[in-house]
N, C-alpha and C positions, 0 to 999 in steps of 0.2 A: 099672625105669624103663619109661616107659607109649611104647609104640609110637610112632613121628611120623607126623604127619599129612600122607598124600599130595596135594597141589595141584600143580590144572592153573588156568591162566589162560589162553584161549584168545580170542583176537579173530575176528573176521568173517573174515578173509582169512590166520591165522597161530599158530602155538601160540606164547605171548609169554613163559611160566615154567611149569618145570615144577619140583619138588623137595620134599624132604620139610621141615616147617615143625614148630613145637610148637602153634601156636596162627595163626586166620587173622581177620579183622577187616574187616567189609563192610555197608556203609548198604544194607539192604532200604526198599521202602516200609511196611516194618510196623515199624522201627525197625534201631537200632544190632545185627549180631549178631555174639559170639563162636564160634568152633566148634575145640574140645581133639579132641584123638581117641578114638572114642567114640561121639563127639554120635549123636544122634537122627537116622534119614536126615530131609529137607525139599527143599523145592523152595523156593527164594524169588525175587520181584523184585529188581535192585538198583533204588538211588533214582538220579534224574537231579538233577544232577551227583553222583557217588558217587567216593570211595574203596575199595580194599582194601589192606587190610594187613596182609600176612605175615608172622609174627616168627618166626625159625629161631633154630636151637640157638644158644648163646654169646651172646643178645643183639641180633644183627644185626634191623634191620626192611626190608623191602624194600617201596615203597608205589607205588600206581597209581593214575592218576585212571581213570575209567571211565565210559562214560558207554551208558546200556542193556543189557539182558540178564537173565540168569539165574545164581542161584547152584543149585546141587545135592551134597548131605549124603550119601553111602552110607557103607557099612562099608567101601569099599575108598578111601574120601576125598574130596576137596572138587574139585568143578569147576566154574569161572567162566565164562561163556560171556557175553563182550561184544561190542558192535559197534565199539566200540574202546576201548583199554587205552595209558596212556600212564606210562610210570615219572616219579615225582618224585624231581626231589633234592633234595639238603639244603637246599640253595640256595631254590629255588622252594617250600621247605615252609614257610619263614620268613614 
């Protein structure tokens, strides 16, 4: 089984999620990106208005609206660096 993928979510003023994911899900301005663990390091924009979204082991998705920042790829895993980070629910995802 392939290692999980360490993400951090951090806003302007607070670390918002931290925890190990299979797979994470985020609007750059350069398009839609996947990133497995693994991935290639990069640097990206997110797009304004953006999502991320986090799928961890069993299925679960955890999603955020976001809006400005950076995403960043290394071998030790994925960090989102937003001006703010807002959770959606199920509810508001409809």
């Amino acid at each position: 089984m392939a290692k999980p993928l360490q993400v951090e979510l951090v806003a302007v003023e607070e670390k918002v999620w931290s925890g190990e994911a299979e797979m994470l899900l985020a609007r750059t301005t350069e398009g839609e990106l996947g990133v497995l663990p693994g991935h290639e390091p990069l640097l990206g924009q997110l797009a304004e208005p953006g999502q991320v979204r986090i799928k961890r082991a069993g299925g679960e998705e955890i999603t955020y609206e976001v809006a400005g920042g950076f995403l960043s790829v290394t071998p030790d895993g994925v960090t989102i660096l937003a001006e703010e980070a807002t959770p959606v629910t199920a509810a508001s995802a409809r």
